[in-house]
N, C-alpha and C positions, 0 to 999 in steps of 0.2 A: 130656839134653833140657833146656833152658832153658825160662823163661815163655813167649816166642813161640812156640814150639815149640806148647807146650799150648793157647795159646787159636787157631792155626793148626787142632791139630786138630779142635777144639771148635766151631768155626767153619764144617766143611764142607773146609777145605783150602784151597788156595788154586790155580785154574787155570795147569797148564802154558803157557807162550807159544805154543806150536803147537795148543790149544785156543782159545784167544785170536783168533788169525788165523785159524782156521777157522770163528770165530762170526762174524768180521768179515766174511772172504771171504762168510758166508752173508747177511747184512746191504745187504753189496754188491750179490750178486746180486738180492735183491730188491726193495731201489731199484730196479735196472738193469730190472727185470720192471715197477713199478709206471711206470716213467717209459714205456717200448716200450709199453705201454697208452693209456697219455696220448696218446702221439703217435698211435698207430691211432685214436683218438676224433679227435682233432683233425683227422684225414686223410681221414675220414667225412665231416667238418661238411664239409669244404672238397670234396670231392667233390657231396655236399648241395649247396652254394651254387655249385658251378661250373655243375649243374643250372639252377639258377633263371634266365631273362633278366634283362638288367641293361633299367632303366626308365632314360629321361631325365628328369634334374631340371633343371626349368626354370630360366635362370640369372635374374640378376637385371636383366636387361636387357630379357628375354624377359618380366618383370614390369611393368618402368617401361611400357611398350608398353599394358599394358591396367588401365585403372583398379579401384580398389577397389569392391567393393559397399557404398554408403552412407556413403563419404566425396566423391564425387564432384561437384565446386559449393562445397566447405566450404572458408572459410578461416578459419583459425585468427591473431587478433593475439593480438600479446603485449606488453603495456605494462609498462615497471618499474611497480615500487609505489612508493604513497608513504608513508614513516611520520613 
């Protein structure tokens, strides 16, 4: 038995590669679980909002057409300055 040998076992040891892949493989799956959540939340909201009526927003034309309150008669000049 050489030095690595000793501070290997002193250490705990050091995991086989098919323990490796099987922490990994578990790691996997539970991104794969936390993501398949995500998406059902997000499938919910969108169900949620498929519910709701959609309103019309007035475009801006449908604006130009009806004056503001209390800018209406105002005009505004604008002079250069002078320095």
């Amino acid at each position: 038995m050489d030095i690595n040998d000793s501070e290997t076992e002193s250490a705990g040891g050091i995991e086989p590669a098919s323990d490796l892949s099987e922490i990994a493989a578990q790691c996997a799956a539970s991104n794969l679980l936390d993501f398949a959540a995500q998406l059902a939340g997000l499938a919910e909201d969108l169900k949620a909002l498929a519910a709701r009526p959609i309103e019309p927003v007035p475009t801006l034309t449908e604006a130009d057409d009806q004056p503001e309150a209390g800018f209406s008669g105002v005009t505004l000049k604008i002079e250069p300055s002078r320095q």
